[in-house]
N, C-alpha and C positions, 0 to 999 in steps of 0.2 A: 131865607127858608130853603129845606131841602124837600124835592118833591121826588115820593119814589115810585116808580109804577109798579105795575104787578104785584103789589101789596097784599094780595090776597090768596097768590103764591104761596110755593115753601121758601123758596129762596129771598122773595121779596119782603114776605112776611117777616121773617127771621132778618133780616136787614133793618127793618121798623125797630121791633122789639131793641135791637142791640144801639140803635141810635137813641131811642126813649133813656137809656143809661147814662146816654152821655151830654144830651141836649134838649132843655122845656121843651115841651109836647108842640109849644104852642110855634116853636122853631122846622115844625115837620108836619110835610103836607103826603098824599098818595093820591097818586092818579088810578083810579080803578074801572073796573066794567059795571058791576054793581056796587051801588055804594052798601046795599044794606048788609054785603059779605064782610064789609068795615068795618059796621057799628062799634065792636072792641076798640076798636081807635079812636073810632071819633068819641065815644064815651070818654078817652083818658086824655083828648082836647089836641088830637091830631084834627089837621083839616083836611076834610076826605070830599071829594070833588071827582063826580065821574069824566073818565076818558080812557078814549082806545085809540090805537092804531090807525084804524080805520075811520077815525071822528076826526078830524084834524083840529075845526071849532073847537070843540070839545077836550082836546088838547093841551089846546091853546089857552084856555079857561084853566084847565085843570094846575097849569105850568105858571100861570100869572103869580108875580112875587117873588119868583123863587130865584135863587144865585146857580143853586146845583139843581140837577136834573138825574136823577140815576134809569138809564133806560133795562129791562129789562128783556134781554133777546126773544122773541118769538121763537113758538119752536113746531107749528106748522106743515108740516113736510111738504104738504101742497098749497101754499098762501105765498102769493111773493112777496119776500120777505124782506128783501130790498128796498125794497116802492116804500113796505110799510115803517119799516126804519127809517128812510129818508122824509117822509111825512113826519113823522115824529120829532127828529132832530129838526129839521123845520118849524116846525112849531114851537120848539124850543129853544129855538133864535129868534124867531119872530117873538116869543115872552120876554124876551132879556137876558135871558140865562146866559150866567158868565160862564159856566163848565157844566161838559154832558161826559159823565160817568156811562162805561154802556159794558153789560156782559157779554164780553166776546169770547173766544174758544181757544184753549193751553193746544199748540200747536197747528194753529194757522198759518199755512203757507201754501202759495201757489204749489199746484201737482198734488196735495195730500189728496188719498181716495176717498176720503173723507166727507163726503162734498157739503156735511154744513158748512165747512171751513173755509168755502166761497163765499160765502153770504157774509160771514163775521168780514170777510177781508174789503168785502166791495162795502161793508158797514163806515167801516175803519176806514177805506178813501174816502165817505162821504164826510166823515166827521171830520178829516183832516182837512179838507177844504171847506168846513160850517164858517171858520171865521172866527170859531170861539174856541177857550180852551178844553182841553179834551181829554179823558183816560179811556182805554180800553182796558178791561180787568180779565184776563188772558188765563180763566177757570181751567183749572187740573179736574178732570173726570170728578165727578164728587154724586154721580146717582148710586143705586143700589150696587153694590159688592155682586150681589144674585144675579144680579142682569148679565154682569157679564159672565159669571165664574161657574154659570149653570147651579141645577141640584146636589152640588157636590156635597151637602152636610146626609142628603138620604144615603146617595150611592155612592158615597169613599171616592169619585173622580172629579177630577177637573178634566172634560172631556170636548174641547174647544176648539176653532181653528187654533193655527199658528197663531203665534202673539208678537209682542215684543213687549219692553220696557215702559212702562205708565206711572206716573209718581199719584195713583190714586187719592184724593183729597176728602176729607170730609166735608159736605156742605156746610155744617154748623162755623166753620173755620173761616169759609171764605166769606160768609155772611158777618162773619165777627169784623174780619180784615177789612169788609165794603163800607164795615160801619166807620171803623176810624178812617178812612182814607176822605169817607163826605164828611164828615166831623171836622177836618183838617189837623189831624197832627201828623201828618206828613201829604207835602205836595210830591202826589206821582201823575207824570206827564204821558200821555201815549201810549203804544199798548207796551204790555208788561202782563209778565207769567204773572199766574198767582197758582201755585201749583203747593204739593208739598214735596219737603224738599229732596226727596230717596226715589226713583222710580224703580219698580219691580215687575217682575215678567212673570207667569204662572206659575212659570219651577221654581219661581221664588216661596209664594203665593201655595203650595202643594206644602213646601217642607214648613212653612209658620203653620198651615193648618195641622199639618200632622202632627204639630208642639203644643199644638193648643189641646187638640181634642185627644192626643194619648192614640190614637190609630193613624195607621195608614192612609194618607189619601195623596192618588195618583194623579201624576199629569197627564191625559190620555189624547195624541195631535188628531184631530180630525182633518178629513179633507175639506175642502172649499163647499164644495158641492154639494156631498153628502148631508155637511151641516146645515144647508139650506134645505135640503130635503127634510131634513128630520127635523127642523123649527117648522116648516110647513106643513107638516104630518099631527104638529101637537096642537095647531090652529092659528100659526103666525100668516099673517099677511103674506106673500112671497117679498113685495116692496119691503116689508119694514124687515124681511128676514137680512135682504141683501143691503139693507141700508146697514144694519150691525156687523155685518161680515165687513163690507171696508170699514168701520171701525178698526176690527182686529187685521185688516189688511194693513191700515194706515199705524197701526203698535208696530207692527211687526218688521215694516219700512222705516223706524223711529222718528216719526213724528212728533210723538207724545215723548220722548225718550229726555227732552230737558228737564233739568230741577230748577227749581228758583230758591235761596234765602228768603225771598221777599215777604214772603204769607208769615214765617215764622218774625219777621223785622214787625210786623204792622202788628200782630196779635201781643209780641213780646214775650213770648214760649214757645216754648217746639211744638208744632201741629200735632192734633191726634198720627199714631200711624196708622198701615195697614191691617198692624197685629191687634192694635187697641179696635176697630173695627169689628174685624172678625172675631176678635171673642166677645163683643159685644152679642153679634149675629149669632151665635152658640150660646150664651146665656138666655138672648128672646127666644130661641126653642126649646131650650131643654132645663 
């Protein structure tokens, strides 16, 4: 059996749906917080068994039977998320689990300013010492285009700190990719990019829009500062302002700047790109 948490996630969820394809229901289990956000699953004869983080018992229960284990990273800013990942993986040694699949972060490495990038790495030591076998799936950016790229479709700019190179991924992609890799038609070991395979930087990202939508849209560099002022002027937290800024501090130090083949090896066609993306975002508006 494969048990997957966060099930009731986008990312987890999407994970479910793409193994139901490949494997009876009755082969897949989800560790969840409520089970009754399940019900869809458990109707089509998934076995849905609550567990968190913070339940270990419960866990533990939810993990019984299973060979894989797919952890899904907490994302918290204030939970430690360590403690609660090594609970978890705990528990999924203490079930029997032969391998703990866990979504860790495309460009983890000590020194990134980045600093969820600590937690995935002190993740990744813990699992390296479970005892069991182990992947890390080493996700390329795969949230909202918008998040990072500003209101650029109202006001013609990409108006952002400095950048760098990011091989932007779409989630649907990586969730395809997570499904064969617990399915087993290919054993991958340790962590490992799953990125897509082109990384681009805004100037990049400036001249596809402007191919897409027929106008002008400019790169415009912000300062550091300034940019935090003006997210906290529209109603951002200042924390979660500065916590996005070393994002683009950590592009722009290429961090994020590796490609992988590997997303395109597991899916068996070339990932969405950036350009299919972004005119997807232009078609939901207009």
């Amino acid at each position: 059996m494969i048990v997957v948490t966060g099930a009731t996630g986008g990312l987890g969820g999407a994970v479910v749906e793409h193994l139901l394809q490949r494997l009876p229901a009755g082969q897949i289990g989800v560790s969840v917080r409520d089970t009754a956000k399940a019900r869809h699953f458990a109707d089509l004869g998934v076995r849905v068994r609550r567990g968190s983080y913070e339940d270990p018992a419960a866990l533990r229960d939810s993990f019984a039977g299973a060979e894989q284990v797919l952890l899904i990273s907490g994302n918290d800013p204030a939970a430690d998320l360590v403690s609660l990942h090594r609970s978890a993986i705990d528990a999924a040694v203490a079930a029997g689990v032969r391998r703990i699949v866990y979504t860790s972060q495309h460009g983890a490495a000590p020194g990134n300013p980045y600093r969820p990038s600590d937690f995935h790495l002190a993740t990744e030591a813990i699992l390296a010492g479970s005892g069991v076998a182990w992947t890390a799936l080493r996700n390329g950016a795969y949230g909202s285009l918008d998040q990072v790229l500003g209101p650029w479709q109202r006001t013609g700019e990409i108006a952002q700190p400095e950048d760098g190179p990011v091989p932007y991924t779409d989630r649907a992609d990586i969730a395809e990719a997570t499904a064969v890799v617990l399915a087993g038609a290919r054993a991958v070991d340790g962590p490992v990019a799953l990125a897509a395979p082109a990384a681009v930087a805004f100037d990049d990202l400036a001249e596809i829009a402007s191919s897409l939508t027929g106008r002008s849209v400019k790169r415009l560099v912000v300062d550091d500062e300034q940019w935090v002022a003006d997210q906290v002027a529209t109603g951002w937290p200042e924390q979660a302002a500065r916590l996005m800024l070393s994002w683009y501090q950590a592009a722009r130090a290429g961090y994020f700047a590796e490609s992988s083949t590997l997303l395109a090896e597991l899916l068996g066609r070339e990932p969405r790109t950036v350009a299919d993306r972004l005119a997807a975002a232009i078609s939901a508006v207009g």
